[in-house]
C-alpha positions in Angstrom: -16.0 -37.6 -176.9 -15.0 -34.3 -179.2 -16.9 -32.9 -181.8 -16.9 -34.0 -184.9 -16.3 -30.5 -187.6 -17.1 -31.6 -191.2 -16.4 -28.9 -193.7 -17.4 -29.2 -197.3 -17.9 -26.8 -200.4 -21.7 -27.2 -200.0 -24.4 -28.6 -197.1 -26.9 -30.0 -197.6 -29.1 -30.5 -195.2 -30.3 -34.1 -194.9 -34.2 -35.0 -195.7 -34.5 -38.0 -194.1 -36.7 -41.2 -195.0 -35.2 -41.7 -198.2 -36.2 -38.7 -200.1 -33.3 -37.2 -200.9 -31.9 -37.2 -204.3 -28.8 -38.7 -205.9 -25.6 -37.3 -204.0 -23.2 -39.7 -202.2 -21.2 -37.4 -200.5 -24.2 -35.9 -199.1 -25.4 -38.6 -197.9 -22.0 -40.1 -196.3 -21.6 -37.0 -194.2 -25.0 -36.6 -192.7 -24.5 -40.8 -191.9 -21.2 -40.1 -189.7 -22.7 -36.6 -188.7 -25.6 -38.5 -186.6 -23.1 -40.8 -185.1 -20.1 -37.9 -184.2 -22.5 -35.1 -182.5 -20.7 -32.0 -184.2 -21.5 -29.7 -187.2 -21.5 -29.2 -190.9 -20.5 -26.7 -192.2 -20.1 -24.9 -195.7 -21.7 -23.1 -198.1 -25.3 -22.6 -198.5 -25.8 -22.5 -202.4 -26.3 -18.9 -202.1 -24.7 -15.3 -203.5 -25.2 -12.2 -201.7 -24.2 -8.5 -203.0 -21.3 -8.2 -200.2 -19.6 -11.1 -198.1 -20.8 -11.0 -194.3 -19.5 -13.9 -192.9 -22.8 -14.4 -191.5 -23.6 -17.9 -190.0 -27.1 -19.6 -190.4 -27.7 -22.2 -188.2 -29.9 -25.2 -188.2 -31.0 -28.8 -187.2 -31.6 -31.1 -190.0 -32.6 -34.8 -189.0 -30.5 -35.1 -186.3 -27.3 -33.0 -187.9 -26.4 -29.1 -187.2 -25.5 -27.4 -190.3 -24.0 -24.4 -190.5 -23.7 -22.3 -193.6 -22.6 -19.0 -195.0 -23.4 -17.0 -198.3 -20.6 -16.2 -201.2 -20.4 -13.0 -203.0 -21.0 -13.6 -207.0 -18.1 -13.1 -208.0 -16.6 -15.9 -205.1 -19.2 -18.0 -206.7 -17.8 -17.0 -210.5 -14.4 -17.7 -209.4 -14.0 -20.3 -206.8 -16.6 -22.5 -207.7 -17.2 -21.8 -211.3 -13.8 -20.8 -211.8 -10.9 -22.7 -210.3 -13.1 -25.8 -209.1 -14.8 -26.6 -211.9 -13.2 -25.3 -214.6 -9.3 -26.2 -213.3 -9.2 -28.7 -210.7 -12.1 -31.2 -211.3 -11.0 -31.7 -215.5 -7.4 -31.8 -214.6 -8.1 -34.0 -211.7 -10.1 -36.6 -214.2 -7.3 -36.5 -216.5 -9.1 -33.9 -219.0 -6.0 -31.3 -219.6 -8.0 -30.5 -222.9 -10.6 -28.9 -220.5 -8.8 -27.2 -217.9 -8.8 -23.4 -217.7 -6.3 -21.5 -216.5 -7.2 -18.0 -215.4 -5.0 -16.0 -212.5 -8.4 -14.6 -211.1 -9.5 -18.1 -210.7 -6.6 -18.5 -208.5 -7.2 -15.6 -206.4 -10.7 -16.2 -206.1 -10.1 -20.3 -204.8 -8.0 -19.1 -202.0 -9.9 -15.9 -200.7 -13.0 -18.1 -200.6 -11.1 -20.9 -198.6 -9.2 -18.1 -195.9 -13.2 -16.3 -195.6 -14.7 -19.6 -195.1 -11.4 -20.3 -192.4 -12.1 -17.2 -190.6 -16.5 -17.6 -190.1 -15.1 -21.3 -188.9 -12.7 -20.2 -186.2 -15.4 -18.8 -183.8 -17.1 -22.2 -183.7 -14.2 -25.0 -183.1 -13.6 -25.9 -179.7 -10.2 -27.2 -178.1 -11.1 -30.7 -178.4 -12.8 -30.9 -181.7 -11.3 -32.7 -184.6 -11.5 -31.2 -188.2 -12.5 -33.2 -191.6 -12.6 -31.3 -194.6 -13.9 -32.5 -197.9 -12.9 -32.2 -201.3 -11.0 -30.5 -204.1 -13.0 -27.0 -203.5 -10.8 -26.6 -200.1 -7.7 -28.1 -200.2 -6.3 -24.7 -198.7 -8.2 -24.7 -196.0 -6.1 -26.3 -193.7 -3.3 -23.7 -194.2 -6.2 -20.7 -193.5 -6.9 -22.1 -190.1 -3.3 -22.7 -189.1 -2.3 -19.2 -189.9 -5.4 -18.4 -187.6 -4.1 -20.2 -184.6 -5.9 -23.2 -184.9 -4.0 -26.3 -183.6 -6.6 -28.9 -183.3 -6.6 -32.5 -185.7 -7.3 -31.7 -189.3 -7.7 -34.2 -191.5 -8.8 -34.4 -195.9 -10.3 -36.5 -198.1 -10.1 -36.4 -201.4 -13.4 -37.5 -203.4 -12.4 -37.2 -207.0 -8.9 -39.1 -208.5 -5.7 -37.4 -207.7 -4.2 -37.0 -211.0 -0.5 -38.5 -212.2 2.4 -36.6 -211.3 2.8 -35.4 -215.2 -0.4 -34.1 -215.5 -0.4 -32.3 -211.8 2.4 -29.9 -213.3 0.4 -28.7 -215.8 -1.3 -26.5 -212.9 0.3 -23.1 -212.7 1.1 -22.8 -209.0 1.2 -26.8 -208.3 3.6 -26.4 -205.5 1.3 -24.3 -203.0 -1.6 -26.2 -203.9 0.0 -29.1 -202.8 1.9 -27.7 -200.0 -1.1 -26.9 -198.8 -1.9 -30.9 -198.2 0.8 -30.7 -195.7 -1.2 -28.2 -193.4 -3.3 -31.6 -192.4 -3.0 -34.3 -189.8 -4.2 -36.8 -192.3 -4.8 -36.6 -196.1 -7.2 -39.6 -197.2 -7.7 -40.5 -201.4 -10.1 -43.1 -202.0 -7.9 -45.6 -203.7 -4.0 -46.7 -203.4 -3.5 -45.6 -206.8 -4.1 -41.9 -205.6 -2.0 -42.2 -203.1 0.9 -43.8 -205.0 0.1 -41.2 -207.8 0.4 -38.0 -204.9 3.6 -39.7 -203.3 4.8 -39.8 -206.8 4.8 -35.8 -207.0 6.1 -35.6 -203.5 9.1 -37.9 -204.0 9.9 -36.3 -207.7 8.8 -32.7 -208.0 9.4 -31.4 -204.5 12.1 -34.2 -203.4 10.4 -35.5 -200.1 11.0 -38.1 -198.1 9.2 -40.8 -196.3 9.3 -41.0 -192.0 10.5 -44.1 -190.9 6.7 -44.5 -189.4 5.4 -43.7 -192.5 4.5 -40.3 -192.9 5.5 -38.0 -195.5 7.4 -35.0 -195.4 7.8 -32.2 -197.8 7.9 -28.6 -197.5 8.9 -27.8 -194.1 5.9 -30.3 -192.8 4.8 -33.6 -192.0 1.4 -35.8 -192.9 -0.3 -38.9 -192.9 -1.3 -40.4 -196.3 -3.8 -43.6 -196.9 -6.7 -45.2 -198.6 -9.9 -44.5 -197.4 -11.8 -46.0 -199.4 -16.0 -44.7 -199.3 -19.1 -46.8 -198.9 -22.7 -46.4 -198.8 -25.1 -46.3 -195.6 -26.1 -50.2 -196.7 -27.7 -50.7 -193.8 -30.1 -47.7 -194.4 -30.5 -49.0 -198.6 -31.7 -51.9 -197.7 -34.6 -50.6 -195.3 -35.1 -47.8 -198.4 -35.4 -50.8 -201.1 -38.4 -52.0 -199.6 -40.1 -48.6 -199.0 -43.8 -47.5 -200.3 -42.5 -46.0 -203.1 -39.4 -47.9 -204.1 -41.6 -50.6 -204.4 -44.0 -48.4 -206.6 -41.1 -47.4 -209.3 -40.5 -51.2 -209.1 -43.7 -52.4 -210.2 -44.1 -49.6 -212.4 -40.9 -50.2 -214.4 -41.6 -54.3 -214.6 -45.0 -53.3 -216.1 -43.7 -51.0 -218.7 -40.9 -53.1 -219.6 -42.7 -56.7 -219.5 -41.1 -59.0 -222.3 -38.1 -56.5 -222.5 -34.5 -56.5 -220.5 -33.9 -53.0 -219.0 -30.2 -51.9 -218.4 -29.7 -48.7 -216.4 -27.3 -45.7 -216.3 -27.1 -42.7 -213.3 -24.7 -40.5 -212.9 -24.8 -36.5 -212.9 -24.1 -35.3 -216.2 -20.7 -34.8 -216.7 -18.0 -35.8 -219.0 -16.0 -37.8 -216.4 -19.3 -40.7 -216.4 -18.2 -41.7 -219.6 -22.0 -41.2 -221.4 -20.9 -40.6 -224.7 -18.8 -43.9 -225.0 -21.5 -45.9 -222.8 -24.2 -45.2 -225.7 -22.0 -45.9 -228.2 -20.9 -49.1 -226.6 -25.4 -49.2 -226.6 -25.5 -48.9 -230.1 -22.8 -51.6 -230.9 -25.2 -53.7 -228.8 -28.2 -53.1 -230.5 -25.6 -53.5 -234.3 -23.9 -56.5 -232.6 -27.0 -58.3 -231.6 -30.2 -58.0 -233.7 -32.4 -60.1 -231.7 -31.6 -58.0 -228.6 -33.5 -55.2 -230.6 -36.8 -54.8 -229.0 -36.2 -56.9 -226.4 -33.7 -54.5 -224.6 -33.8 -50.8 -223.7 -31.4 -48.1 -221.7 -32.4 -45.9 -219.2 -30.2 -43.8 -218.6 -30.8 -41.2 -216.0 -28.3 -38.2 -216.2 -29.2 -35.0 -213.8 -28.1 -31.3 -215.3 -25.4 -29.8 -213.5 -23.2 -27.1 -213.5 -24.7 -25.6 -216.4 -23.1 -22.1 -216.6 -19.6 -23.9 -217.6 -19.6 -24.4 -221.4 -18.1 -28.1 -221.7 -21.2 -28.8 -219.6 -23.6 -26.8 -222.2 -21.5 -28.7 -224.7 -22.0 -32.4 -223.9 -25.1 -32.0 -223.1 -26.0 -31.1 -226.6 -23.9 -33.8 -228.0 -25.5 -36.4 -226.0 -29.1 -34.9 -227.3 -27.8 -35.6 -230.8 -26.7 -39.0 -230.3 -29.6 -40.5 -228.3 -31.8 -39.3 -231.2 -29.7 -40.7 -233.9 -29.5 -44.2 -231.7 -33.4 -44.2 -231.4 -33.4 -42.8 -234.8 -32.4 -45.3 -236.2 -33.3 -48.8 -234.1 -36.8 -47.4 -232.6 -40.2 -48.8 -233.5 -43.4 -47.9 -233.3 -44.1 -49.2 -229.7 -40.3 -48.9 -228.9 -37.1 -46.4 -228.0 -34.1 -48.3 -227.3 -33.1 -45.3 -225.1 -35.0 -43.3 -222.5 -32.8 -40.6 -221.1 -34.0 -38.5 -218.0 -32.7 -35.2 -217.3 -33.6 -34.6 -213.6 -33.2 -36.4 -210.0 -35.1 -39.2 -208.1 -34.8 -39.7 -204.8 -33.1 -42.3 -203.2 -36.2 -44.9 -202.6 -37.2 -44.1 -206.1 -33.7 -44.8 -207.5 -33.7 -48.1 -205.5 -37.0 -49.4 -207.5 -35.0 -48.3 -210.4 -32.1 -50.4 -209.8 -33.8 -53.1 -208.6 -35.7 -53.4 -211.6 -32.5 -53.4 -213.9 -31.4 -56.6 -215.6 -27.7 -54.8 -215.8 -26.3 -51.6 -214.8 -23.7 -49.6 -216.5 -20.9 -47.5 -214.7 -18.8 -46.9 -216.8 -17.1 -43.9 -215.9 -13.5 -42.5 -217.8 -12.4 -41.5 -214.0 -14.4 -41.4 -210.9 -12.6 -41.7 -207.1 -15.0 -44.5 -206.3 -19.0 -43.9 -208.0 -21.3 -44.8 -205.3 -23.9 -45.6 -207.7 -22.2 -49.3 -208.1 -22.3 -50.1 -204.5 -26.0 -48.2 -204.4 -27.3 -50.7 -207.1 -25.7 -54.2 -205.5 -27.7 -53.2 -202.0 -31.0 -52.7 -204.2 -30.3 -56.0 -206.0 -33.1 -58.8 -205.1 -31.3 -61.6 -203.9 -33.2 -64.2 -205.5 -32.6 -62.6 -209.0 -30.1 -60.4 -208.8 -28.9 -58.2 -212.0 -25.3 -57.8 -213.2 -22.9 -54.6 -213.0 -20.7 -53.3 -215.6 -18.1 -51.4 -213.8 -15.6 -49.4 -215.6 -11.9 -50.1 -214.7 -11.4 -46.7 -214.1 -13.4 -46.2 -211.5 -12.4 -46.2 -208.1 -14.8 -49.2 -206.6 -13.4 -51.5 -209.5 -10.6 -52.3 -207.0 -13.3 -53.7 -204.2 -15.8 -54.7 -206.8 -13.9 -57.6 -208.7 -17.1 -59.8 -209.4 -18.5 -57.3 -211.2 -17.7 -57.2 -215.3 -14.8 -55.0 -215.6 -14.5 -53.1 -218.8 -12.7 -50.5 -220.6 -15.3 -48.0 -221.4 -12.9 -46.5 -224.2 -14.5 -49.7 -225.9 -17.9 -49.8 -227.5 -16.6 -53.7 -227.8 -16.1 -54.2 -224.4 -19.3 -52.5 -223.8 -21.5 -54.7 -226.2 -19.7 -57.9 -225.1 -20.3 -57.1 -221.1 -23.8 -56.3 -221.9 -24.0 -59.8 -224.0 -22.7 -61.6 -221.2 -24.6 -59.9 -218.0 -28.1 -60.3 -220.0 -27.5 -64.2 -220.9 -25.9 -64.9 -217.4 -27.6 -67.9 -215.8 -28.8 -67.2 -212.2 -26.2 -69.4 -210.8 -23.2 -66.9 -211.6 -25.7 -63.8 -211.2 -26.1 -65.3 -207.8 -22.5 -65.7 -207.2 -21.1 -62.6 -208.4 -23.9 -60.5 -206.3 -23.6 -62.4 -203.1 -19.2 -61.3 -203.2 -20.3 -58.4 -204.3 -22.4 -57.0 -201.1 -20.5 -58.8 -198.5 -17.8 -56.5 -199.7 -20.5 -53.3 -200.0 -21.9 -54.7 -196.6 -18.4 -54.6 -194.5 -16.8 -51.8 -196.6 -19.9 -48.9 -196.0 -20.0 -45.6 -194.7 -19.5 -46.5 -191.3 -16.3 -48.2 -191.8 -15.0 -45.8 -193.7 -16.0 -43.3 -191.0 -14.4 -45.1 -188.6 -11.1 -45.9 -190.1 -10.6 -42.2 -191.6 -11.3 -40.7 -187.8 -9.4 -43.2 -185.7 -6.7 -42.8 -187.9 -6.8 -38.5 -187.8 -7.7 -39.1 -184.1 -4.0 -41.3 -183.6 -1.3 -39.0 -181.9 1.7 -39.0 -184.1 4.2 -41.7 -183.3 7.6 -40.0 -181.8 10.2 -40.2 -184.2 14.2 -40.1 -183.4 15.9 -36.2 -182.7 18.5 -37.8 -185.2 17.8 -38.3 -188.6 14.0 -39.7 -189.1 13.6 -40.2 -193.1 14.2 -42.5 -195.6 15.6 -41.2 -198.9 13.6 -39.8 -201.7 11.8 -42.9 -203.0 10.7 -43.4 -207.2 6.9 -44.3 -207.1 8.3 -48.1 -208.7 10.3 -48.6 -205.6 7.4 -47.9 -203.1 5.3 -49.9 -205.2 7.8 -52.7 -205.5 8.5 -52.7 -201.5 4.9 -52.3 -200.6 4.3 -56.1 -202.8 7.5 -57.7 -200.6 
């Protein structure tokens, strides 16, 4: 069997036995690491003085890793810079966020041809190529230019954006020219995938293959819907660990004669926090004898704290969890108790567990692993409810759970009315749909689909011509329903 390469902005090294902290993508890629023998590789979170292209090398639980420092001002401008600051608001719809800097630009694409060139030593003939994420969508293109001809194959994590807001990007066209470098470009929803064929077939006139395929720019590629899962398998031996069990009976002792609802998510303005605690408050406004009787925790890790609209939401949030608890608290009682650091994954699982309700209600998200992680934690005598925001990318698997708009503190109060006066009839119901879908959708299946599919030869297609028309986005949507 070939290798397995997965490349991705940064490695992280699995911990094993549950003790790793929250981070879905993390934790997919070490899952199909241990079943594809092969190596990760990436960045290791680290900035030297000069670039080396130096390789460090390691076994982690079962999974070779192999990473390489930046230079500072890579970090400033690839990471920082055109990631973080330009791709991932854009990509979540936040146009009012994204930077646009030429240097950023420059930076994003020498970091993706140096991390292609420390690669190229390492792949062997047979080896197939899966690269992750908005950080490298060039990389593809770096490794061709180097010679490299083996399968290479993307997925997208984060929402790709609607053809109007994708032209807002100075220099749109190579970035997504680049895309056609791969074997096989994977989104995590069909929305994604109508919304990228709706830039291919307007912007840059291409065509659809009569098998299928796209083609635009000179080249041809595979498009689909992969959509991610968790290890479930590996949650539900977690759930009833030492020390999820601990948090557990912790939590139920602390909150005895009270309802707890929970929140994670990194903080970051795509989780929707700031309209998820107002849709809190209208709760507490909207139901006076919930006061007392039902508190948030809402557990939201720092990140990516040098980048001002980071430094600026945080604040904001500060401000209006002490004017919630401000104003409803009691002696012996905070309706909110918001956490600004990471558990690990066995401690997360008591924390779940021990939820009445869980709110995800994020204002974009490619899927949010968090709802799947909180249905496998779920007891299934007396299961809780989830709140999943529309806009998130599991809301199309997910249907038992309540679906709301999180733009609407309404929405939000009603859901949470509803999930904490549901009768265990209908909790049972909802949950028992709900993780057969997280059980047969996981990260094994999504492994498996996403490889087979970037391991499939091409299917010949006619010397005459092969493509259909340009198609509008309504008529592939109309002619994918027939």
């Amino acid at each position: 069997m070939s290798r397995l390469i997965v490349v991705s902005n940064r490695v992280n090294p699995p911990i094993g036995k549950g003790e790793e902290s929250v981070g879905g993508l993390a934790m997919a890629l070490a899952a199909a690491l241990r079943e594809y023998s092969g190596i990760w590789f990436g960045w290791s979170g680290k900035t030297t003085t000069e670039f080396t292209g130096l390789l460090n090398m390691q076994k982690a639980d079962g999974v070779t890793v192999a990473t390489v420092d930046l230079e500072e001002g890579d970090y400033q401008e690839y990471y920082n810079g055109y990631a973080n600051k330009t791709l991932w608001p854009l990509f979540h719809y936040r146009v009012d966020l994204t930077a646009y800097d030429r240097s950023f630009g420059e930076g994003y694409d020498r970091v993706n041809r140096r991390f292609a060139e420390t690669l190229t030593p390492l792949i062997e003939p047979d080896d197939i190529i899966w690269v992750h994420d908005y950080h490298l969508i060039p990389m593809a293109r770096e490794l061709r230019r180097l010679g490299v001809t083996n399968r290479i194959g993307f997925f997208l994590h984060i929402p790709w954006p609607a053809h109007q807001l994708v032209v807002t990007l100075p220099r749109h066209r190579p970035l997504v020219e680049a895309l056609f470098h791969y074997d096989l470009v994977g989104f995590q929803t069909e929305e994604s995938v109508q919304a990228f064929e709706g830039y291919v077939f307007n912007e840059v006139g291409g065509e659809r293959t009569e098998d299928g395929r796209l083609t635009a720019f000179g080249q041809t590629t595979k498009v689909g819907a992969f959509p991610i899962g968790i290890d479930a398998k590996d949650f539900g031996r977690i759930k009833e660990s030492f020390r999820a069990v601990r948090v557990y009976d912790r939590l139920m002792a602390h909150s005895v004669f009270r309802k707890m609802v929970v929140g994670v998510d990194r903080l970051d303005y795509s989780k929707g926090l700031e309209e998820r605690l107002i849709g809190f408050e209208r709760f507490l406004h909207d139901n006076p004898e919930a006061r007392r009787e039902v508190m948030l925790l809402q557990i939201a890790p720092v990140s990516r704290d040098e980048v001002e609209a980071y430094q600026d939401l945080r604040g904001r949030l500060d401000g209006l969890i002490g004017r919630i608890n401000g104003e409803y608290a009691d002696m012996d009682y905070n309706p909110i108790r918001y956490l600004n650091r990471s558990y690990r994954r066995d401690e997360l699982a008591g924390v779940y567990r021990a939820a009445k309700a869980a709110l995800v209600t994020p204002m974009r998200d490619g899927m949010n692993l968090v709802a799947k992680e909180y249905v496998a934690s779920q007891d299934a005598d007396d299961p809780g409810v989830l709140i999943l925001s529309r806009f998130a990318g599991a809301a199309r698997q997910m249907k038992d759970a309540l679906i709301i708009n999180p733009n609407s503190p309404e929405e939000i109060s009603d859901a949470l009315t509803r999930a904490l006066s549901m009768d265990i009839d209908e909790r049972k119901r909802r949950w028992e749909t709900l993780m057969d879908n997280v059980t047969r959708h996981d990260v094994t299946a999504w492994r498996d689909d996403f490889v087979a599919a970037l391991r499939a030869p091409p299917v010949p297609l006619p010397k005459a011509a092969n493509a259909t028309p340009a198609i509008p986005v309504r008529a592939v949507r109309a002619g994918a329903r027939a």
